[in-house]
C-alpha positions in Angstrom: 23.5 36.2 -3.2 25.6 39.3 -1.9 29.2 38.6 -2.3 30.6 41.2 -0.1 28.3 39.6 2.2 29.0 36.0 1.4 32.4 36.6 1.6 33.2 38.3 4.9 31.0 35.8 6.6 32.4 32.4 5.0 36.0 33.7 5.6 36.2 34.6 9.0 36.9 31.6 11.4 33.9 32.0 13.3 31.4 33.3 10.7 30.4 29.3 9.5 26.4 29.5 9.3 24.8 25.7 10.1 22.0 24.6 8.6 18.6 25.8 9.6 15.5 25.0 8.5 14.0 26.9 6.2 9.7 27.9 7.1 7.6 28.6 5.1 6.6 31.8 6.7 5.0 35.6 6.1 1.6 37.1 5.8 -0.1 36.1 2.4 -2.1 39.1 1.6 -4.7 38.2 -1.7 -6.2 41.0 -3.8 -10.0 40.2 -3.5 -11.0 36.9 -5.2 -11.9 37.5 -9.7 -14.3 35.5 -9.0 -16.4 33.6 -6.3 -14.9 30.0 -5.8 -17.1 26.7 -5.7 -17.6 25.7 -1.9 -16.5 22.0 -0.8 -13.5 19.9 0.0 -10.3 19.8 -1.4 -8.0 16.5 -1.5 -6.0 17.4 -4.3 -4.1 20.4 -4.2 -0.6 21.2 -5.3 1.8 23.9 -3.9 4.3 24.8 -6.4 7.1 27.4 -5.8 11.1 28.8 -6.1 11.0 31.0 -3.3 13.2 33.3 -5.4 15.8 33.9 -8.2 18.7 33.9 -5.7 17.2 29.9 -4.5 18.2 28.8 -7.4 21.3 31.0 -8.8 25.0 30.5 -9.0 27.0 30.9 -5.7 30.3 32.3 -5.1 31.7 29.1 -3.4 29.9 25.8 -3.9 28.2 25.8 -7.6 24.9 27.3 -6.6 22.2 27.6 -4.4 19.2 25.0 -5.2 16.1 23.2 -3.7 15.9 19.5 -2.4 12.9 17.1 -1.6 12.7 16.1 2.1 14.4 16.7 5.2 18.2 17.0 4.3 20.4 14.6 7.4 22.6 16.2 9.8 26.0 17.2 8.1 27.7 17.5 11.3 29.3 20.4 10.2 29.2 23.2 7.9 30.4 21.9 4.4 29.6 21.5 0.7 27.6 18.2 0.0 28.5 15.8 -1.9 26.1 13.1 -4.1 27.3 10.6 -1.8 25.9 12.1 1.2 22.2 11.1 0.0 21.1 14.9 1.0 19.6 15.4 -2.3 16.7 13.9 -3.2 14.4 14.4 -6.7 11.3 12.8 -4.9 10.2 12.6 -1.4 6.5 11.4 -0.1 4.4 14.1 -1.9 7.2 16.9 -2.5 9.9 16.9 -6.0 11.7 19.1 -7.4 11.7 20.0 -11.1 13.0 22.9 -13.3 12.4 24.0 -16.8 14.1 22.4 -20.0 14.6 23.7 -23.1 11.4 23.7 -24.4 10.0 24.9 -20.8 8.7 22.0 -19.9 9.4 21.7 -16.4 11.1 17.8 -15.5 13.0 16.6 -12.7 16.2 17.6 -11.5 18.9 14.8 -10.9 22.0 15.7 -8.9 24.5 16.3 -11.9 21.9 19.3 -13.2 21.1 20.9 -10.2 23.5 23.9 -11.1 22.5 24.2 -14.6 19.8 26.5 -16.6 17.1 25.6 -18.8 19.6 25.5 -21.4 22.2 22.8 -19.8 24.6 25.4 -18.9 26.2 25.9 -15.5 24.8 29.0 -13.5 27.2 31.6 -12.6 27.2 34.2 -9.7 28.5 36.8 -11.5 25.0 37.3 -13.5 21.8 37.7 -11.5 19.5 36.6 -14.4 21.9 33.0 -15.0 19.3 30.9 -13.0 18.3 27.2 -12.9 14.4 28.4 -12.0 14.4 25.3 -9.6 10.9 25.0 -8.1 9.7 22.3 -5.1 6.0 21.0 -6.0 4.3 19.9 -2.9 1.0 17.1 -3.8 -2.1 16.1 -2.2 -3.0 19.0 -0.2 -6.1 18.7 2.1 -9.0 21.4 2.5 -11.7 23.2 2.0 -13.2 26.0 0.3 -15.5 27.9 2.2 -19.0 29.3 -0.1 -17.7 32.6 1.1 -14.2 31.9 -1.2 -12.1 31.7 2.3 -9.4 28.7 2.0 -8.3 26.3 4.2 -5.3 24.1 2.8 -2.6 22.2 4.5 0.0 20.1 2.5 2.4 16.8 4.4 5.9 16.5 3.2 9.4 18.5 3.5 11.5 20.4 1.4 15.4 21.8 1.9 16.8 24.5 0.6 20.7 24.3 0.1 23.0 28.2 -0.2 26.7 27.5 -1.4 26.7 23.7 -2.3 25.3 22.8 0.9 27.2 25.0 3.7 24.2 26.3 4.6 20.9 24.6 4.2 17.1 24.5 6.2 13.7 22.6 6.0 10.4 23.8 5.3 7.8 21.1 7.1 4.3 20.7 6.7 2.9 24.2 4.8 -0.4 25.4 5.3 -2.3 28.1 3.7 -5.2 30.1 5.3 -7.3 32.8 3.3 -10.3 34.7 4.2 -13.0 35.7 2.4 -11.1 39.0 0.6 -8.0 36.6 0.1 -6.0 37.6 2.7 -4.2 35.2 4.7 -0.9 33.3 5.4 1.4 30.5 3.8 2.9 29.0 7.2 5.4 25.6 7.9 7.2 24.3 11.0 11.2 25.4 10.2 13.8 23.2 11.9 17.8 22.8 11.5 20.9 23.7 12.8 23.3 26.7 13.9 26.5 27.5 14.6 28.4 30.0 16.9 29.9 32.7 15.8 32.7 32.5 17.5 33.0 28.6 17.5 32.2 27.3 13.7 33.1 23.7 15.1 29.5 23.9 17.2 26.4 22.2 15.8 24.1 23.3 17.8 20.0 22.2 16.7 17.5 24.7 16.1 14.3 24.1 17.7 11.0 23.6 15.3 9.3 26.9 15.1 6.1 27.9 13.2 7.0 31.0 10.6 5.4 33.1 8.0 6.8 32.8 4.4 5.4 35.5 2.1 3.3 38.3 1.8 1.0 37.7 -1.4 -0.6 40.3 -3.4 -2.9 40.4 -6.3 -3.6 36.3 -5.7 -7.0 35.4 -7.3 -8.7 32.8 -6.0 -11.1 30.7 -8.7 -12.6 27.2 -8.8 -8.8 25.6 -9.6 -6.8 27.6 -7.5 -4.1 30.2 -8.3 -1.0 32.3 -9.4 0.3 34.7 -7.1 3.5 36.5 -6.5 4.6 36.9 -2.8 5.3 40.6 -1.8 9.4 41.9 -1.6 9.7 45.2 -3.8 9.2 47.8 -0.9 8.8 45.8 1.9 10.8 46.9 5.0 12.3 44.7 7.5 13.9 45.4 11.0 17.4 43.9 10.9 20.0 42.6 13.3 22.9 42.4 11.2 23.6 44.1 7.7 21.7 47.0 7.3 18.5 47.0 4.9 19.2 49.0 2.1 16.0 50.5 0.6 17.2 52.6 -2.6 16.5 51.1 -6.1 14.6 49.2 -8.2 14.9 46.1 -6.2 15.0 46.9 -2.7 12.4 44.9 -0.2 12.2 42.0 1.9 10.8 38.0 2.7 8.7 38.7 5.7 10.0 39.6 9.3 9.7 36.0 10.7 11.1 34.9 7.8 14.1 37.0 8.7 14.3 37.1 12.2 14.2 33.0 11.7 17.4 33.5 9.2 19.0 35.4 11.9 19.6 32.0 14.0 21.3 30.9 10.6 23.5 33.8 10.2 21.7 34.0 6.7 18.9 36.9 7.3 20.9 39.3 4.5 20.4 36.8 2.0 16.8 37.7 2.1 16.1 41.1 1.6 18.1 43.8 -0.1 21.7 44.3 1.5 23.0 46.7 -1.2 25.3 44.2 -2.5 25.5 42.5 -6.0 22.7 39.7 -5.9 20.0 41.7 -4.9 18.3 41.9 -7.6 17.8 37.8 -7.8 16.6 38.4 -4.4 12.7 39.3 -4.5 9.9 36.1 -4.2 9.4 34.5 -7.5 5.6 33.4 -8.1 4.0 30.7 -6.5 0.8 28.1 -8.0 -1.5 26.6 -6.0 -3.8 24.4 -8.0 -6.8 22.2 -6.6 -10.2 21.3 -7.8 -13.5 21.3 -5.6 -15.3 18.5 -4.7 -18.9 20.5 -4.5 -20.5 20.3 -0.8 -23.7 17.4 -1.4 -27.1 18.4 -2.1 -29.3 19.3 0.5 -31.5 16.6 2.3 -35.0 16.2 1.1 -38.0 14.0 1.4 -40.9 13.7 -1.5 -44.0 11.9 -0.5 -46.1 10.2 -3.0 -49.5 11.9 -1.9 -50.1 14.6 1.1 -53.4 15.6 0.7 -56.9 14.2 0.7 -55.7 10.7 2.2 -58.1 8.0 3.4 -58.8 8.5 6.5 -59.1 4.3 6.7 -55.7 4.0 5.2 -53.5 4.4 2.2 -50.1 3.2 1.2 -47.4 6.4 0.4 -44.3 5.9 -1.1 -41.7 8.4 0.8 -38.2 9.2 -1.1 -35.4 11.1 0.2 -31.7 12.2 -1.3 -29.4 13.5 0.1 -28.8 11.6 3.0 -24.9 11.3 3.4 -22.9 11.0 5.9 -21.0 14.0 7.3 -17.9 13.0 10.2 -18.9 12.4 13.6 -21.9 14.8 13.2 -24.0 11.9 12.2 -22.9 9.2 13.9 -24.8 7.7 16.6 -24.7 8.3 20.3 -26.3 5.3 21.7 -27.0 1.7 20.7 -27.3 0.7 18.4 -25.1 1.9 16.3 -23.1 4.6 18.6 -20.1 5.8 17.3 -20.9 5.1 13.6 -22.8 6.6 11.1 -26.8 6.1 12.5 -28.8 7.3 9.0 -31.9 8.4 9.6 -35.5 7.7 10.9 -38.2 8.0 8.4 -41.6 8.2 10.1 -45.4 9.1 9.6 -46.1 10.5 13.2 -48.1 14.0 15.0 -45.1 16.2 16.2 -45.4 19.5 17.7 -44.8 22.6 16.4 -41.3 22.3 18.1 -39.9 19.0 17.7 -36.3 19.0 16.3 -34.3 17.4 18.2 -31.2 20.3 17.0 -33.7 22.7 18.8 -33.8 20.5 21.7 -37.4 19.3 21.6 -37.7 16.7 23.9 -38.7 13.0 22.4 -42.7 13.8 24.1 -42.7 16.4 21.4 -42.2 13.5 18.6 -45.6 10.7 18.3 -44.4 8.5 15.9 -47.1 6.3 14.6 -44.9 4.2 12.3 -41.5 4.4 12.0 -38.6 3.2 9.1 -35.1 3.8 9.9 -33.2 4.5 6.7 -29.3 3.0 7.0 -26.3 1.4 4.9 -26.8 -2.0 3.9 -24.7 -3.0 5.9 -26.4 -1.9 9.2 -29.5 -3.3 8.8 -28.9 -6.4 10.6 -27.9 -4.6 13.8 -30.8 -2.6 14.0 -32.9 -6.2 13.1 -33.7 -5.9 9.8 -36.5 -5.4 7.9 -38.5 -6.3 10.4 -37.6 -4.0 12.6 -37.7 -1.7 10.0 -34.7 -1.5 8.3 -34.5 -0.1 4.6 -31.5 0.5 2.6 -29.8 3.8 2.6 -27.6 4.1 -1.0 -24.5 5.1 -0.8 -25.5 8.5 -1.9 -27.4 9.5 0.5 -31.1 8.1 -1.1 -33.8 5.8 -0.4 -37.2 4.5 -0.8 -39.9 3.0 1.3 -43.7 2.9 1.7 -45.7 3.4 5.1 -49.4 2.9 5.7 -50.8 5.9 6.9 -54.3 6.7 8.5 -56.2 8.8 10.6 -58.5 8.1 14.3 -60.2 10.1 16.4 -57.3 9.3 19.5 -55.0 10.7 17.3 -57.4 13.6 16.2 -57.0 14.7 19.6 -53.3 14.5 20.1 -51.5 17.9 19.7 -49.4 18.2 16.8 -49.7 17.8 13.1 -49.8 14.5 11.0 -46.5 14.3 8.7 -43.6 12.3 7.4 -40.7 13.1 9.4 -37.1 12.2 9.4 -34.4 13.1 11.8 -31.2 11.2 12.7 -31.4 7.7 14.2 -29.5 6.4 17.3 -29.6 9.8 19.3 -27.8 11.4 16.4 -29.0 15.4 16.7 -27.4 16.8 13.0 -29.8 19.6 11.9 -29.7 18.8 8.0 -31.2 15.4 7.8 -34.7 17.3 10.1 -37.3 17.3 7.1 -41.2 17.6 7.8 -43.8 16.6 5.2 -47.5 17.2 6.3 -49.9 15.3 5.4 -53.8 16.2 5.1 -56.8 13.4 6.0 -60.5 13.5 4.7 -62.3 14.9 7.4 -63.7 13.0 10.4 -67.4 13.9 9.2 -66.9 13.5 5.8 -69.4 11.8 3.9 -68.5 9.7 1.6 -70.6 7.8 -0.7 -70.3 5.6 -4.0 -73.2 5.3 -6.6 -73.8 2.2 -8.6 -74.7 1.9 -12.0 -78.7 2.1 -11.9 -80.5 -1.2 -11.8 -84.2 -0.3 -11.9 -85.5 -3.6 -9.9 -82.4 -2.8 -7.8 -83.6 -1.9 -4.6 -82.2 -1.8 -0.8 -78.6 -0.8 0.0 -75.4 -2.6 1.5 -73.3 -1.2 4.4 -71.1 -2.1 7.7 -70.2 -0.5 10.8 -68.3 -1.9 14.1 -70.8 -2.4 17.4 -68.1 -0.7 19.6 -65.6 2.1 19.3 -62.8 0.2 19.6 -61.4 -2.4 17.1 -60.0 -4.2 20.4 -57.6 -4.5 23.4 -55.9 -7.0 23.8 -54.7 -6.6 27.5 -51.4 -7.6 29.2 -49.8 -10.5 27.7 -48.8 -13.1 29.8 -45.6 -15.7 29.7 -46.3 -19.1 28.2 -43.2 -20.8 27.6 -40.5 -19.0 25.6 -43.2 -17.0 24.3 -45.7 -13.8 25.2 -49.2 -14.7 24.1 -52.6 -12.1 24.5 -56.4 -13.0 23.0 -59.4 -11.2 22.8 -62.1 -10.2 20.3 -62.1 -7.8 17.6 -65.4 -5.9 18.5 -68.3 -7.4 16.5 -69.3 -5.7 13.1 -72.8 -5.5 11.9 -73.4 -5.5 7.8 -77.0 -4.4 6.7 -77.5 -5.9 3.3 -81.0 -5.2 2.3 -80.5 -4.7 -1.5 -83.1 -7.1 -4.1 -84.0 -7.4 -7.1 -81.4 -7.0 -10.3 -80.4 -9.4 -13.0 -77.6 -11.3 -10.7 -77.2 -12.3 -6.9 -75.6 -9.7 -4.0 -72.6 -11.0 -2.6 -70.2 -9.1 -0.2 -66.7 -10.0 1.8 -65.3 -8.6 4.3 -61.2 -8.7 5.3 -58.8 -7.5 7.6 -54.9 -6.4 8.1 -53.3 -5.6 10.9 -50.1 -2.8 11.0 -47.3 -3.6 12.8 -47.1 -3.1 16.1 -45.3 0.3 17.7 -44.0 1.3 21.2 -42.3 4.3 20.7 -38.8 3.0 18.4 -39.6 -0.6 18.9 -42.0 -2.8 16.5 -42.9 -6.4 15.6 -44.2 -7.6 13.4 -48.4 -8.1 12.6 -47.7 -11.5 12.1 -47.5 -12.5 15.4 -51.2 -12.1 15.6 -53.7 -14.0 14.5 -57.4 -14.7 14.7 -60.2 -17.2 14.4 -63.3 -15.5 12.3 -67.0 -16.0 13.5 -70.5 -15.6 12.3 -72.6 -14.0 15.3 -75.8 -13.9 13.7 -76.9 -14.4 9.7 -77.5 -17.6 8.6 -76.3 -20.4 6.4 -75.4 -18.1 3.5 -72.5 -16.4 5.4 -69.6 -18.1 6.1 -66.4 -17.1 8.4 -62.9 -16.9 7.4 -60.3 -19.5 7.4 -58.4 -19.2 11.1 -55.2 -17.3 10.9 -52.5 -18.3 13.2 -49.5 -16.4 14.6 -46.2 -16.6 12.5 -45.0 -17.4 15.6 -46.4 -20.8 15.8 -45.7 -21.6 12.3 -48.6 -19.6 10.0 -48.7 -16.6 8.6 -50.6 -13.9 10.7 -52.4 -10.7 9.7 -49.1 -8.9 8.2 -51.2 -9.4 5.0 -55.0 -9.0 4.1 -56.9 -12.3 5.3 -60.4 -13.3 4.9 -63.3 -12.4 8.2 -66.9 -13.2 6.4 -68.1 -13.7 3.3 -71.9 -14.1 2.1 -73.2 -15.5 -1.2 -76.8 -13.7 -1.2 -77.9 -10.4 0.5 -78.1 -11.1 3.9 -77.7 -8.9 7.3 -75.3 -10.4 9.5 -73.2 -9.9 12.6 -69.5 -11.3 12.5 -66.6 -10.7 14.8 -62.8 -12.7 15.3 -61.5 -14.4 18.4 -57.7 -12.7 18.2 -54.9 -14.2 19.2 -51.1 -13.0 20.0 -48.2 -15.1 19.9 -44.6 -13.2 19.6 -41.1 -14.2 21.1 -40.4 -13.7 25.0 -37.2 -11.5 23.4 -39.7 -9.0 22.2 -38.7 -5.5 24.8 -41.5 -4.6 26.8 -43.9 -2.0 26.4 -46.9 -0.5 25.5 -47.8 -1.5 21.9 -50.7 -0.5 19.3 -51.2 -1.5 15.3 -54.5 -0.6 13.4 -56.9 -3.1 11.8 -58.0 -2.4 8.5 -61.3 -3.4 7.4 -62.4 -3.9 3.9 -66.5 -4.3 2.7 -66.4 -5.5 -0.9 -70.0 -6.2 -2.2 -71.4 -7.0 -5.7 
């Protein structure tokens, strides 16, 4: 510290300096980053720093000069502190204070060491290397690092730093750093104390909280754990109220102008750049250490599909994986029931989309036939969106999952615009770009043939075969109200097997069954249960037999969820057979305008 200075200030009646709170403030310029950094959050980072020689060397009145953890209490006056007082604290929130031992280990400084070097001996102001080195580590920083190497960091706690025992002190509050991509930016915090007139030292007059620049940084190097830079003084000129800045010698520079011009409502701006007295060269920034590691940004979402070419036109069963799938803020929560304002997953769904049908790109829901639809979501969401079946599957808590779907082809959807796929996009109105994946899938053609060949037989002769009468498996109308319940009948449209096939060494036998998908209305389902049906033989004879009746689970069977017996014949025979269907689901079920797809299956031997 400058003595002349010091002096000529503290011994004129109205030249007491209050306490004022010291910001972290000035322009933090980096040189550009060694090397680029890794990209994601930071939770973790530490700030560790002196500020300078002089913040920790010996003073003229008062021992020394040295650092405190938190936000020193109101003195009421200008006046060396005393451990009774409280003011200094080792530990505050996330902010202590340590200094080097010794060995150079650094530890933590009680009050009786505060004014001593590494060694255990007191500092002295008559030596501008006799130092404590005194630092203030600030923890738990949050952040992020940009891919670019730009850095965001902010850190919560308070620090003091006491001139002279304590008659002058300020807080730093709440530092943040800010980089850009070369490693340029700023170290920041909110400064707050007290002043004092110089004419009247009895005044205590509060400073208001103001946001200043600490230190300009050069040749900072930004890597994956942070880094070691030293703030820029040597050279550094500074506009002055008071004492003149002297810029001769090997030590001549300045803390930045806010920094100064906030010292100015301290009456301490001289005692941070060079004033040409004694302690100037204790005077220039001493290095500062940030440290942090990176939690790396999550993968990318993705989808794999078990098969996407050459499916069955009739029906297969894909299995459809995806990773990835995290959640990320508000972006992907939900912005209508059911599960507004929290995170909403994703849909996963084998539909014919246009060209244009992100919802990010504001494609409107027309653009998006969904055929079948899961929705992918925590575990513990899946019974507000009514569980599995209404689709639900399980969403892992990083960001994966696994389901099958049914897919197949018809000629109504042949003629819908679009393209077949898997798709997923958020759920619940969510519109968040990342989780938008498109698979497409590929059918056999609509006039493929395709054709199996038995082993010869040669008395085999004849062939076996099935088609349905009509075009349409069936319709099943408008249900009507019975009860507490919605029930619909009809009949599945007749099919005809042709079974002409003789001779061999064993009889011709054949079978025929059916499944039904669940049913779809846009996002709503239920399930293929609820339907049900009663087989019949419309022409054949005594050697073909119909199916067991299937009732809806609603009235206490099992449905079609799951393959079920239509005909079955014990000899070759040419036979008509059809199904009286009936529909039996809840009166809760929403209304609308619901389809599912029969599959047929011709087994003969």
């Amino acid at each position: 510290m400058d003595s002349s200075t010091m002096r000529r200030r503290f011994n004129r009646s109205a030249a007491v300096v209050a306490a004022a709170a010291l910001a972290l403030g000035g322009a933090v310029a980096f040189a550009a980053p060694a090397q680029a950094a890794t990209a994601g959050a930071v939770t973790n980072a530490t700030l560790s720093w002196g500020l300078s020689g002089e913040a920790g060397g010996g003073a003229f009145f008062g021992g020394c000069n040295f650092l405190s953890a938190g936000k020193a209490g109101n003195t009421g006056s200008s006046r060396v502190w005393t451990e009774a007082d409280g003011f200094f604290q080792t530990t505050a929130g996330n902010v202590s204070v340590t200094k080097p031992d010794a060995t150079g280990a650094q530890v933590p400084v009680a009050w009786a060491d505060k004014c001593k070097n590494p060694s255990g001996t007191a500092v002295s102001a008559a030596s501008t290397t006799s130092l404590t080195k005194i630092q203030v580590n600030i923890s738990n920083g949050q952040g992020q690092v940009a891919s670019d190497g730009s850095v965001q960091l902010a850190w919560d706690g308070d620090f003091t730093v006491a001139f002279y025992g304590g008659l002058t002190y300020w807080t730093a509050s709440d530092p943040t750093l800010s980089l850009d991509a070369n490693g340029n930016g700023q170290l920041t915090a909110t400064a707050s104390g007290y002043g004092t007139s110089m004419e009247d030292q009895t005044q205590w007059v509060p400073i208001a909280d103001q946001q200043i620049v600490l230190a300009d940084i050069a040749a900072g190097q930004v890597s994956d754990t942070g880094f070691t830079a030293t703030p820029a003084y040597l050279g550094v000129e500074v506009t002055t109220t008071g004492t003149a800045q002297t810029r001769t010698g090997t030590n001549w520079g300045s803390f930045p102008q806010s920094y100064v011009d906030f010292q100015n409502l301290t009456g301490q701006s001289s005692y941070w750049y060079s004033s040409g007295g004694s302690r100037d060269a204790a005077k220039p920034a001493s290095p500062l250490t940030v440290g942090y590691s990176v939690a790396a940004a999550p993968a990318a979402p993705s989808v794999s599909v078990s098969k996407t070419e050459g499916i069955s036109r009739t029906g297969e069963t894909l299995t459809i994986t995806g990773s990835g799938f995290v959640p990320s803020g508000t972006s992907t929560n939900g912005t209508r029931p059911p599960l507004a304002g929290q995170f909403s997953g994703a849909y996963v769904v084998f539909g014919k989309f246009l060209d244009a049908w992100k919802p990010s790109a504001g494609a409107a829901s027309s653009a998006r036939k969904v055929l079948t639809q899961k929705w992918a979501v925590p575990e513990a969401s899946a019974a507000t969106i009514g569980g599995a079946n209404a689709g639900a599957i399980t969403l892992q808590a990083d960001g994966s999952f696994s389901t099958q779907i049914t897919v197949s082809a018809s000629e109504a959807n042949d003629l819908l615009a679009g393209n077949y796929g898997i798709y997923t996009y958020g759920g619940s109105g969510t519109v968040y770009a990342p989780f938008e994946t498109f698979t497409p899938l590929t059918f056999t053609g609509a006039d493929d043939v395709v054709v199996e060949i038995p082993e010869w037989v040669d008395e085999a002769t004849g062939s076996f075969g099935w088609a349905f009468e009509g075009s349409s498996p069936a319709n099943l109308g408008v249900a009507a109200q019975a009860g507490t319940n919605f029930v619909a009948s009809g009949s599945l449209t007749d099919i005809v097997v042709t079974d002409t096939r003789a001779g061999g060494t064993s009889p011709y036998t054949w079978s025929i069954a059916g499944q039904a998908s669940d049913f779809t209305s846009g996002a709503q389902t239920f399930s293929a249960g609820f339907l049900g049906w009663t087989p019949k033989v419309v022409a054949g004879g005594s050697l073909v037999s119909a199916g067991a009746p299937v009732t809806s689970s609603q009235l206490g069977g099992t449905g079609l969820a799951s393959s079920r017996a239509l005909a079955s014949s014990t000899a070759a025979v040419t036979a008509t057979v059809g199904a009286d269907l009936s529909l039996v689901l809840p009166g809760t079920t929403p209304a609308g305008q619901y389809t599912s797809t029969i599959t047929i299956t011709a087994l003969s031997e």
